[in-house]
C-alpha positions in Angstrom: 13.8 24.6 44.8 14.0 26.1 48.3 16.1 29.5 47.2 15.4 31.2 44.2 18.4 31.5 41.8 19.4 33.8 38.6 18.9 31.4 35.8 21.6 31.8 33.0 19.6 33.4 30.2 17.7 31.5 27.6 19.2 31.2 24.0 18.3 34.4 22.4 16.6 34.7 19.0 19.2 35.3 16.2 18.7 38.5 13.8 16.1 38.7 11.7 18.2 36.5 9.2 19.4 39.8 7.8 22.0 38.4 4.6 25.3 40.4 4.7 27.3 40.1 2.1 30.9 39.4 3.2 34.0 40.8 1.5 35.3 38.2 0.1 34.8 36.7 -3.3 31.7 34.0 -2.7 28.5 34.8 -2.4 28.1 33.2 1.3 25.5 34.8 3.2 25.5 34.5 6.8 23.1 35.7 10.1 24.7 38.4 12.1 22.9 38.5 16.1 22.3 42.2 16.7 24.6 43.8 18.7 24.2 43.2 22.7 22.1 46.0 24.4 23.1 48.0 27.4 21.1 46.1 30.0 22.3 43.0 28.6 25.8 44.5 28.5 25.5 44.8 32.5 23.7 41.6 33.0 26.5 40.0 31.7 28.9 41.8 33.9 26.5 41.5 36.9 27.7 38.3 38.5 25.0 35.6 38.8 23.2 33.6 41.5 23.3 30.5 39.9 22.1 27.3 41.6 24.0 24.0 41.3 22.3 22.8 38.4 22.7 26.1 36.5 25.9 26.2 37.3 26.7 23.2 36.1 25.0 24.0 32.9 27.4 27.1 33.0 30.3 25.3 33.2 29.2 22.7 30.7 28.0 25.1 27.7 24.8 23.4 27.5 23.0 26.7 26.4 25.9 27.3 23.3 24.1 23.9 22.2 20.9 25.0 23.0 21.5 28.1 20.6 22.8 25.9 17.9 19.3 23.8 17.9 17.1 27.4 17.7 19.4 28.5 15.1 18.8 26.0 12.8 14.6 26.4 12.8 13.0 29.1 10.2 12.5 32.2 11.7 9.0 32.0 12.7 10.0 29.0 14.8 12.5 30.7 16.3 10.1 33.2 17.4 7.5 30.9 18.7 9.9 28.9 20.7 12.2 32.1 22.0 9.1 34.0 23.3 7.9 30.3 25.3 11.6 30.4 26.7 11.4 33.8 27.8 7.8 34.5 29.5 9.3 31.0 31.4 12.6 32.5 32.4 11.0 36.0 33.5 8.4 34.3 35.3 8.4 33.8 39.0 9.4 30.2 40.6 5.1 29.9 41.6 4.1 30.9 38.0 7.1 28.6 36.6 5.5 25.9 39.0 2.0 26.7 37.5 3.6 26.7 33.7 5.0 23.4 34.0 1.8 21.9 35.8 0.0 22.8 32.5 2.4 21.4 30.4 2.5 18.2 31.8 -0.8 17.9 31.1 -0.8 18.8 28.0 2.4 16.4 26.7 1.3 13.0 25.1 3.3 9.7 26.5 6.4 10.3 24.1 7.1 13.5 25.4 6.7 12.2 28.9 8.8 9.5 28.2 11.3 11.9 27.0 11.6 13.9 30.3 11.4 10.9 32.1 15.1 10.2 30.1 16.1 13.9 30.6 15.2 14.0 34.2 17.1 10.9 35.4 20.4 12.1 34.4 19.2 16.3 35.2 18.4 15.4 38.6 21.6 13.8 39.5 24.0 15.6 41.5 28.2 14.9 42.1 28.3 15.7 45.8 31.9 15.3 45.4 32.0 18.7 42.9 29.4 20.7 45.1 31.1 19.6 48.9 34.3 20.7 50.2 36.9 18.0 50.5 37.0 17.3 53.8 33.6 16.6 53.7 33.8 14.3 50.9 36.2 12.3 52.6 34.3 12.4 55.9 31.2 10.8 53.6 33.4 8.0 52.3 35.0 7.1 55.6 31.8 5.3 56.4 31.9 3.5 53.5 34.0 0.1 53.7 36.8 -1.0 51.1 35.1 -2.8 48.8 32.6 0.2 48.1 35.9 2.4 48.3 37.3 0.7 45.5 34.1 0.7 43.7 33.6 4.6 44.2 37.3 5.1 42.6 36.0 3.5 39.2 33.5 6.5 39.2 35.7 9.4 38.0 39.1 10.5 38.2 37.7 13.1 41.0 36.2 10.2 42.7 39.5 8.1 42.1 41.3 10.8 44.3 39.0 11.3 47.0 38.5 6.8 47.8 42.3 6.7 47.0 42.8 9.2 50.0 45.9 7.5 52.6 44.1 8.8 55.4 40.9 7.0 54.4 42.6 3.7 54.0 44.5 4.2 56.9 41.6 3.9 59.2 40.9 0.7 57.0 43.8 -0.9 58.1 43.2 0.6 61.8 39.8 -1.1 62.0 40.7 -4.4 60.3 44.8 -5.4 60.5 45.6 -7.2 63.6 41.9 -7.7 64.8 38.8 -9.1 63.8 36.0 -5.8 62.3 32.8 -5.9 64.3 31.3 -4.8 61.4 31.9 -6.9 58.8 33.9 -10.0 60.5 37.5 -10.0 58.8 40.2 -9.9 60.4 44.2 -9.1 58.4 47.6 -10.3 59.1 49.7 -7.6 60.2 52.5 -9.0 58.0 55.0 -7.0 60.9 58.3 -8.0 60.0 57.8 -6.8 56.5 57.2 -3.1 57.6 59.9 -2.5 59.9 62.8 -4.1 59.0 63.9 -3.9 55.1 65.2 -6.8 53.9 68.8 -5.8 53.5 71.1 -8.5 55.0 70.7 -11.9 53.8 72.0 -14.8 55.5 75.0 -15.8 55.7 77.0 -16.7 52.8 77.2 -20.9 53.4 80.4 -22.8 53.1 80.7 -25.7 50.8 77.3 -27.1 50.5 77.2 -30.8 50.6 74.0 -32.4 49.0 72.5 -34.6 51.7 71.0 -38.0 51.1 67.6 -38.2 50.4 65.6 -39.1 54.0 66.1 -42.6 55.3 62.0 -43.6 55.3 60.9 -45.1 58.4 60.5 -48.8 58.7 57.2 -50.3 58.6 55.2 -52.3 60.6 53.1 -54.8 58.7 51.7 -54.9 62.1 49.2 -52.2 63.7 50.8 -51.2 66.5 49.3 -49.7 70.0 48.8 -45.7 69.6 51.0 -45.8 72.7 54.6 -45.8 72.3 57.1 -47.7 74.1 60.1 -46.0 75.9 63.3 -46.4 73.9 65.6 -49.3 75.0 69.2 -49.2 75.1 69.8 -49.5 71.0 67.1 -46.3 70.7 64.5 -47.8 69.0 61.8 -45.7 68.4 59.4 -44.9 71.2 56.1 -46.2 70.0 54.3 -43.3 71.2 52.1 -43.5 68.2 51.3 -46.0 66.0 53.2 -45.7 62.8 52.2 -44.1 59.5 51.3 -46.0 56.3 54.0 -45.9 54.2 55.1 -42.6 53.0 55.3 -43.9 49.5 51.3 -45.0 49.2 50.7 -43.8 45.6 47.0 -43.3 46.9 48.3 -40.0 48.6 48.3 -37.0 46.3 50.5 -34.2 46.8 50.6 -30.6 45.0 54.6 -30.3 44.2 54.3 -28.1 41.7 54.7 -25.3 43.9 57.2 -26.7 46.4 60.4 -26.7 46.6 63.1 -28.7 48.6 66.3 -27.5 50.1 69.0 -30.1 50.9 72.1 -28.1 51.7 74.0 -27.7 54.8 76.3 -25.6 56.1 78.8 -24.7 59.5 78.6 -21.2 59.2 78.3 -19.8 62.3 75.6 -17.3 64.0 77.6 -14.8 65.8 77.7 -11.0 66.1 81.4 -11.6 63.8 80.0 -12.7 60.7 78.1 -9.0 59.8 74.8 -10.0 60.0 73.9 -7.1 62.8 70.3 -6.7 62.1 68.1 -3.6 62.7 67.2 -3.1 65.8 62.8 -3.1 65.6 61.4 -0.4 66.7 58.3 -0.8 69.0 55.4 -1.8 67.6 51.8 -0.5 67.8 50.1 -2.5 65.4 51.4 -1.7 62.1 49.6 2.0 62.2 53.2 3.7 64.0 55.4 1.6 61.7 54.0 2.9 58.7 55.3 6.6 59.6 58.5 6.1 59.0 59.0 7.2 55.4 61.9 4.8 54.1 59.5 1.2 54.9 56.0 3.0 54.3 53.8 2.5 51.4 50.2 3.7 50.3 47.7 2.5 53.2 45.7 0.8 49.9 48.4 -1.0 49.0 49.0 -2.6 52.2 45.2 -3.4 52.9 45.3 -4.9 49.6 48.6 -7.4 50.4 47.2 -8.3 53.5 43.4 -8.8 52.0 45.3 -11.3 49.6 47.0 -13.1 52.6 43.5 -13.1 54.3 41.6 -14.5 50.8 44.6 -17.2 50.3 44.1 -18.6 54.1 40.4 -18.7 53.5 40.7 -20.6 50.4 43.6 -22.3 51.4 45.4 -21.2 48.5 49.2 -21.5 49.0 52.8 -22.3 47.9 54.9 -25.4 49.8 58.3 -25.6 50.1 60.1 -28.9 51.9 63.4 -29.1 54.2 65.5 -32.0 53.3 67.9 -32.6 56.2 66.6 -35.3 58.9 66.8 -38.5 59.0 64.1 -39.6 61.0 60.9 -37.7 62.3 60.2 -34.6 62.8 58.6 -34.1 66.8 58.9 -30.4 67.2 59.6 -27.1 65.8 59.6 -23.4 66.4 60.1 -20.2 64.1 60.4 -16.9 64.6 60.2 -13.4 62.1 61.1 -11.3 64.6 64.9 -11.5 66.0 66.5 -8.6 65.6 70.1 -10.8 64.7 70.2 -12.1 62.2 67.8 -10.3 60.1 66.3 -13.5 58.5 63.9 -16.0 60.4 64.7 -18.5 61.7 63.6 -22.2 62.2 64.6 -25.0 64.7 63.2 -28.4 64.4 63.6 -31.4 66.2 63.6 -34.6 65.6 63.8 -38.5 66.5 67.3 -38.7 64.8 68.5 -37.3 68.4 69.5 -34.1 66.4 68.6 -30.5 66.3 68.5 -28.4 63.4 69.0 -24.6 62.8 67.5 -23.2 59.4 67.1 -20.0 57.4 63.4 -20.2 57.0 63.6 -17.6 54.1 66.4 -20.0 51.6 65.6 -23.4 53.3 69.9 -23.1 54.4 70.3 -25.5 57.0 72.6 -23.3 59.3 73.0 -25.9 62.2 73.1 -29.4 63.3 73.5 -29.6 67.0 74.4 -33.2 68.4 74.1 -34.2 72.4 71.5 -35.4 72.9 72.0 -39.3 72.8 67.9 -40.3 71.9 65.2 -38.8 70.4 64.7 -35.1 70.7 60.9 -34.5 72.0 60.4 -30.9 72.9 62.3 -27.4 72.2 61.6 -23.8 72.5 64.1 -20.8 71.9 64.1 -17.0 72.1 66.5 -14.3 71.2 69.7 -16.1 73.8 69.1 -19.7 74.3 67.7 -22.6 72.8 66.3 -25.6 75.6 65.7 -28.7 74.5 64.3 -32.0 76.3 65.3 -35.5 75.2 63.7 -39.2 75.9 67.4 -39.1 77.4 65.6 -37.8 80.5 67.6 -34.5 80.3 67.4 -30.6 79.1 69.7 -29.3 77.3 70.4 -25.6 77.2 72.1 -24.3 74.2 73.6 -21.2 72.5 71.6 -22.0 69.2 73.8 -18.9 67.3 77.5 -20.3 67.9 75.4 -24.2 68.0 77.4 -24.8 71.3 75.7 -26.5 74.2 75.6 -24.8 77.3 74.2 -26.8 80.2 72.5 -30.1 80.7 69.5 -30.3 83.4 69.0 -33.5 85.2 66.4 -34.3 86.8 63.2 -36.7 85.2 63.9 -40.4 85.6 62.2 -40.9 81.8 62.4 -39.3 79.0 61.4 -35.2 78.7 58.6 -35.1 75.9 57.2 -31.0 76.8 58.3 -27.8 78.4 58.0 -24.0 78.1 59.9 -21.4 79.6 60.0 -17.8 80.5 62.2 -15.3 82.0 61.6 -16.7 85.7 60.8 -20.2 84.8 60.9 -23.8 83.0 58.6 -25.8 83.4 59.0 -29.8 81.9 56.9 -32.7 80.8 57.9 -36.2 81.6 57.1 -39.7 81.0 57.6 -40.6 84.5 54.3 -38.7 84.7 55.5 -35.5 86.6 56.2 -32.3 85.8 59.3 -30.3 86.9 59.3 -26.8 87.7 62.9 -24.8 87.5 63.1 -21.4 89.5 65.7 -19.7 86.7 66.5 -17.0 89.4 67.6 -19.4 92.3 67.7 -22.4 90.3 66.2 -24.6 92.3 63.8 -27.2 91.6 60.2 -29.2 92.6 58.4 -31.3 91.4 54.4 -31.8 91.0 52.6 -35.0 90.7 49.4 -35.9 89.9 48.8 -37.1 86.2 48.4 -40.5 85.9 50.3 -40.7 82.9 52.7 -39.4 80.2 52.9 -35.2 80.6 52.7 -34.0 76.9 52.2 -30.3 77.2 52.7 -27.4 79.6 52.1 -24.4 79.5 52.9 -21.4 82.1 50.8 -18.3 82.6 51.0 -14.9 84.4 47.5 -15.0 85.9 48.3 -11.5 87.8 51.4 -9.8 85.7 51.1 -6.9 87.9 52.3 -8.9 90.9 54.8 -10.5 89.0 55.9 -7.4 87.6 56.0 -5.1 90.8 57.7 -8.9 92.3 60.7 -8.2 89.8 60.8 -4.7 90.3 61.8 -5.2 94.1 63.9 -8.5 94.0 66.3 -5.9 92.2 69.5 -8.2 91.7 68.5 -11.7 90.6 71.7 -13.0 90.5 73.0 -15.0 87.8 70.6 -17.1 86.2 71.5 -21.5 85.4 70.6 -20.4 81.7 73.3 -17.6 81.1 74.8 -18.6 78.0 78.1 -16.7 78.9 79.2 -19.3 81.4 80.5 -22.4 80.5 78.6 -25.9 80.0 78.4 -28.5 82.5 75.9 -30.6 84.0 73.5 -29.7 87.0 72.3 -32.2 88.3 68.7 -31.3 90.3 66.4 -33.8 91.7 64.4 -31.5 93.7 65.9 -31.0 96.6 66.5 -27.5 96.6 63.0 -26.0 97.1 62.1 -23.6 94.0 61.5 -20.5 96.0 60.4 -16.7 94.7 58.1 -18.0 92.5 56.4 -14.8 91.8 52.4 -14.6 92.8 49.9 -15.4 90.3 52.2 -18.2 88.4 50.4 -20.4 87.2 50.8 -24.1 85.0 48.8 -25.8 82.5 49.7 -29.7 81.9 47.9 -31.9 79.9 48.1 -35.8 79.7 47.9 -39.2 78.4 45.7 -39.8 81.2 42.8 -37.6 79.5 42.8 -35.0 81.3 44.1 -30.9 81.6 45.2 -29.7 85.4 45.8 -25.9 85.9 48.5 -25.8 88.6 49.1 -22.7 91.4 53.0 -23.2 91.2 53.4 -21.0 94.6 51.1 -23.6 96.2 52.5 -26.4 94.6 49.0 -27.5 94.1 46.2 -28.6 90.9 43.8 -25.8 91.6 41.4 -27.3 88.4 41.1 -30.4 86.4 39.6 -29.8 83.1 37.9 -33.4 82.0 36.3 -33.8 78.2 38.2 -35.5 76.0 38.4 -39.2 75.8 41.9 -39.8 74.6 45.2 -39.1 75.5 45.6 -35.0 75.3 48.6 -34.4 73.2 49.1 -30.6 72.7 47.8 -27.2 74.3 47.6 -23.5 73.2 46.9 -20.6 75.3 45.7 -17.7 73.8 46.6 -14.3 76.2 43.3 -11.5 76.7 45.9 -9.6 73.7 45.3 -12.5 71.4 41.7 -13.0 71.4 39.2 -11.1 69.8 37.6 -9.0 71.8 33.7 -10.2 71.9 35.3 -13.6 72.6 34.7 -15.3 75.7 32.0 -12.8 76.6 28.8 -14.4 78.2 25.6 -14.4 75.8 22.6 -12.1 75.6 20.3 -14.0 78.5 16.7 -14.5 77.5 14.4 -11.6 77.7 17.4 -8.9 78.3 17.2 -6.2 75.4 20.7 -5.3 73.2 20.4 -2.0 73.8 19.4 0.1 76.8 20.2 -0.4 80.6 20.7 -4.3 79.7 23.5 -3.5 76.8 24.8 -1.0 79.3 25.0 -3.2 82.3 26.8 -6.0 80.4 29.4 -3.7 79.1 30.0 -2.6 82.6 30.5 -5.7 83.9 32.5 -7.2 81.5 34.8 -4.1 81.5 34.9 -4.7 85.1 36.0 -7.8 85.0 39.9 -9.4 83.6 39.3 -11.2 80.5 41.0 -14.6 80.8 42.6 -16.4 78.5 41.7 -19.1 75.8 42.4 -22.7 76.4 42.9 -24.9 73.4 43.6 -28.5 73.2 44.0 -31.3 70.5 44.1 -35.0 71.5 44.0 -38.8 70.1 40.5 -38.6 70.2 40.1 -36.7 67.1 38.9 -33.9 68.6 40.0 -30.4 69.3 38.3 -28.4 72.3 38.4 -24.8 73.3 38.1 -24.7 77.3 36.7 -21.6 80.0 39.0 -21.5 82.4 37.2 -20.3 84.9 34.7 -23.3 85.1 37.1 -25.6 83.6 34.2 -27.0 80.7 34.4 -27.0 77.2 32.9 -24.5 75.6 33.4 -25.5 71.9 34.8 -29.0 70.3 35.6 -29.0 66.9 35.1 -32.2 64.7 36.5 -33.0 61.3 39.9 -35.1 61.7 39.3 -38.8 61.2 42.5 -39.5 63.5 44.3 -38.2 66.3 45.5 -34.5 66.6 48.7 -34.2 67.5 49.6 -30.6 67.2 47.4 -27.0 67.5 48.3 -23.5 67.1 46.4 -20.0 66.9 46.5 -16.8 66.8 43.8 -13.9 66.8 42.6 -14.7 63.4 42.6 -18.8 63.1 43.0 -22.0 64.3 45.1 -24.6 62.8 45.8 -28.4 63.9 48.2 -31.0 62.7 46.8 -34.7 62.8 47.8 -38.6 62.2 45.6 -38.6 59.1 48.8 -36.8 57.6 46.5 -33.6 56.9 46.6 -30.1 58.3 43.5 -27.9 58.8 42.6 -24.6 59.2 39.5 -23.7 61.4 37.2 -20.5 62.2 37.7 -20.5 65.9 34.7 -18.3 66.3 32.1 -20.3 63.7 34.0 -23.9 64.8 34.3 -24.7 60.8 37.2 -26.3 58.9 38.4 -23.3 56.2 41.0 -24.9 54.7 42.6 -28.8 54.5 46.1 -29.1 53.7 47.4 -32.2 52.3 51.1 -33.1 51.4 52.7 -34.8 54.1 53.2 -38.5 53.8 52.7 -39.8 56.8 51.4 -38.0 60.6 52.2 -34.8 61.4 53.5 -34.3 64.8 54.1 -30.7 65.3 53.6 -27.5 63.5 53.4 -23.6 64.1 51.9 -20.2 63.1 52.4 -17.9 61.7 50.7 -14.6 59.9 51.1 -15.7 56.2 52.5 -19.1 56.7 52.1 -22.8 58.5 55.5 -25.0 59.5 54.8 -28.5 59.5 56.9 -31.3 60.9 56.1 -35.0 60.2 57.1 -38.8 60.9 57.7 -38.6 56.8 61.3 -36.5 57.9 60.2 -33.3 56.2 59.8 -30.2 57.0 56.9 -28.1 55.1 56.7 -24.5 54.8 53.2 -23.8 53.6 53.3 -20.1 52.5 49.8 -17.9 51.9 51.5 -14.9 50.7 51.9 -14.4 47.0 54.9 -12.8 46.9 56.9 -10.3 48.6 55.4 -7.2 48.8 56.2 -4.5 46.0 
């Protein structure tokens, strides 16, 4: 004990077992302790110095018990043990030291064992009772949640402190959105579910008609060339793949316990007149400056532990599957989104080889839409908030206003069918199988076209390699003028072959395409030129994902410790400097018909990472922050540790290949040659 302390006074010997007799009628005769002197009188009034321990003993009454015990010896006991108990209490802290040292030596191995017993509990302290609380809760903000939730089991005072919303806050801080450094996990931010309360629902559907169960595809007994024909005049089928085994193999085993299939259409309408105004979302900074505003937020423990159950479920590929009944032929591509701010349920678009596009309510499964025009298979769509485009083996774009289901404007242009594109405010950009791509300037719209792949164009992909420019490029153009996509005007046809030059392309646009021909080529669309060629894979390339600097994590990409450099010192310092120096690029990923998916530096154009585990082509990827996932002709889906290259999670269910599929935080969309669409859903539940 560094300080000296008052100790609280040892029991005191009772009276000299005096017997009183007492007024009533027995003959009871009890011990009386004599009456309290005056120096004890003003001890007891004289506050005391009491250490922790003693204090605790204070609080706990441990020397009322200890008077009990000497109480109930004979007096000469009482004596013996009371005048031990008091030369040790009036003795100094050395001669206490000294007292005990000849104790010890004197005490067999029973009574050693016995303070042995005494002094493991004695000699524990509660920091929580002795520290102030914002100390306590500065201690267990190192901790992480697991030995949070642990430390609340301790005691109710420990339940309050790890239960603390600013603790858990900083939980979510360091581990929602983004991948910990410390401990690797990374959680959904489950956005949608914060901001917006689910209040509308979607719109009430006319008189649903059941539809007929899926026309299956017909079979070749056959095996066909993995490369599709063009569609003649009666639209057969382009045999761009070879086709599945038939979906109703008995061999295949799929979990429908927990799915569920919606087969109702409807023509209801998705304009601002049907009530479905949605609420507007606010900005988002994660999910940290959502959570403020008190009608959506909940405790900061409750949402880690949601979001840990999401992040468990995708790791375990534990999930619920629900099926879309409406198509008639397969599925080729799809697109969701959780975030439109009208209507105020997500929505789905799907695509398919039944020349039809489809508009559902992802939540109920309603099929809201069925936009006809396109006269052959639909290969390629992509909507946002206005407009949905679309591109057809009818060799043309369609440009629709996806809420009313009204077409808006058809693009020709490609002398084959469209199989790719992807837009943005400026730009669209299209895939073809006359093996060229065709680049639309939105703000003029004119049009060129770039050649080089020897084959089909499957995928493309613009990027923003220096958004400044292009911003401060926007900025002074000022008045753009109407743009070909403005859903206000009326439809017709523009017809574009490229010869109006695409002009105010703004600087640092940029074009990824990949091929049946093998290869990637990253395209400098104000040069008009293939500025890389990314060679690897040795089949045909048949889908791409770039992940932006925002959507990686942010150790990845960064070049390795080099042999004989230290972590920490001038080498970790000089490596940190340098790589905040220098613009992290983007993340290249590619699937293709050689089984294989590969993750690409852009810079050098190699591939850094190939993962293996399909045991046919992969037709589709996706990813986000946290995963990878790939859709494949084996008919299976699988999630993969981008990071570690590992398979997580296979999904099976589909009957035959699936062609396309997206990403989501809790969820996977699936579209297949079987006709279905598959919602595989990693959340439990919605959130209470």
């Amino acid at each position: 004990m560094s300080a000296p302390c008052d100790t609280i006074p040892p029991a005191r010997l009772a009276a000299n077992n005096i017997p009183i007799k007492e007024s009533n009628n027995d003959d009871t005769f009890i011990s009386k302790s004599p009456s309290p002197t005056p120096k004890e009188e003003q001890e007891a009034a004289t506050p005391r110095k009491l250490c922790v321990r003693h204090q605790r003993m204070a609080d706990e009454g441990i020397n009322f018990k200890l008077q009990q015990s000497l109480d109930a010896l004979p007096l000469e006991e009482r004596e013996s043990v009371n005048a031990v108990w008091s030369n040790f209490s009036s003795s100094s802290h050395p001669r206490r030291a000294l007292i005990l040292q000849g104790l010890l030596t004197m005490c067999c191995f029973s009574q050693l064992s016995l303070l042995t017993e005494q002094l493991a509990h004695l000699i524990r302290i509660d920091p929580f009772v002795v520290l102030p609380r914002e100390i306590a809760l500065k201690i267990l903000g190192y901790l992480d949640a697991t030995s949070l939730c642990r430390a609340s089991q301790v005691t109710k005072r420990w339940k309050r402190l790890a239960d603390d919303n600013t603790l858990w806050r900083g939980i979510c801080e360091q581990h929602i959105g983004t991948k910990c450094h410390k401990c690797g996990w990374g959680l959904p931010v489950l956005e949608n579910k914060r901001v917006r309360p689910r209040i509308c629902k979607s719109p009430s559907p006319g008189p649903a008609s059941a539809l007929s169960p899926p026309t299956q595809p017909s079979i070749s007994e056959h095996s066909h060339s993995l490369k599709r024909a063009v569609d003649d005049a009666s639209d057969s089928r382009p045999a761009k793949r070879q086709r599945s085994e038939c979906p109703n193999d008995p061999s295949i085993s799929i979990d429908t316990s927990s799915s569920s299939s919606s087969s109702s259409s409807s023509t209801t309408l998705l304009t601002p007149d049907n009530g479905l105004s949605g609420a507007e979302r606010p900005s988002s900074q994660a999910v940290v400056q959502q959570a403020q505003a008190p009608s959506v937020t909940r405790p900061w423990k409750d949402v880690y532990s949601e979001r840990m159950t999401v992040e468990r479920n995708w790791r375990r590929g534990r999930c619920s599957v629900r099926t879309f009944k409406g198509h008639t032929d397969g599925v080729m591509c799809l697109q969701f989104s959780e975030t439109l701010s009208h209507p105020s349920f997500p929505v789905l678009i799907t695509g398919s080889y039944d020349r039809t596009v489809r508009v559902w309510n992802l939540e109920t499964g309603a099929e809201l839409h069925c936009l006809k025009g396109h006269t052959r298979a639909v290969r390629a769509l992509q909507f946002d908030e206005v407009k949905l485009i679309t591109g057809s083996m009818d060799c043309t774009i369609k440009v629709w206003d996806w809420r009313r289901g009204q077409c808006i404007r058809t693009l020709n242009g490609h002398t084959e069918g469209v199989v790719c594109l992807n837009f943005d405010d400026n730009v669209l950009a299209s895939g073809s199988v006359d093996s060229t791509i065709k680049v639309w300037n939105l703000r003029t719209g004119g049009a060129f076209t770039l050649r080089g792949h020897g084959d089909w164009v499957n995928a493309v992909q613009l990027w923003d390699s220096n958004p400044e420019a292009a911003r401060r490029a926007a900025a002074a153009e000022g008045n753009r003028g109407s743009s070909i996509f403005d859903v206000s005007g009326g439809g017709g046809s523009s017809p574009m072959h490229g010869q109006q030059q695409g002009q105010e392309i703004d600087p640092g646009k940029m074009l990824f395409s990949a091929s049946d021909d093998g290869t990637i080529k990253l395209w400098d669309l104000n040069l008009r030129t293939c500025v890389r060629v990314f060679t690897g894979h040795v089949g045909q390339v048949q889908s791409m994902r770039l992940l932006l600097p925002n959507e990686c994590d942010d150790g990845e990409g960064g070049g390795k410790v080099e042999d004989g450099e230290e972590e920490g010192g001038d080498g970790e310092r000089k490596r940190t400097a340098e790589k905040d120096a220098k613009p992290k690029m983007p993340v290249l990923i590619s699937g293709s018909l050689d089984n294989t998916i590969k993750l690409w530096d852009i810079e050098t154009g190699k591939a850094v990472r190939t993962y293996f585990g399909h045991i046919e082509g992969v037709w589709g990827v996706a990813s986000d922050k946290l995963r990878l996932v790939s859709a494949s002709h084996d008919r299976t889906i699988k999630v993969w540790s981008r990071e570690q290259g590992n398979c997580t999670a296979t999904l099976v269910g589909h009957q035959a290949a699936v062609s396309c599929l997206a990403l989501g935080e809790d969820k996977i969309v699936s579209g297949s040659d079987d006709c279905n669409v598959k919602v595989w859903s990693f959340n439990p539940g919605p959130s209470s």
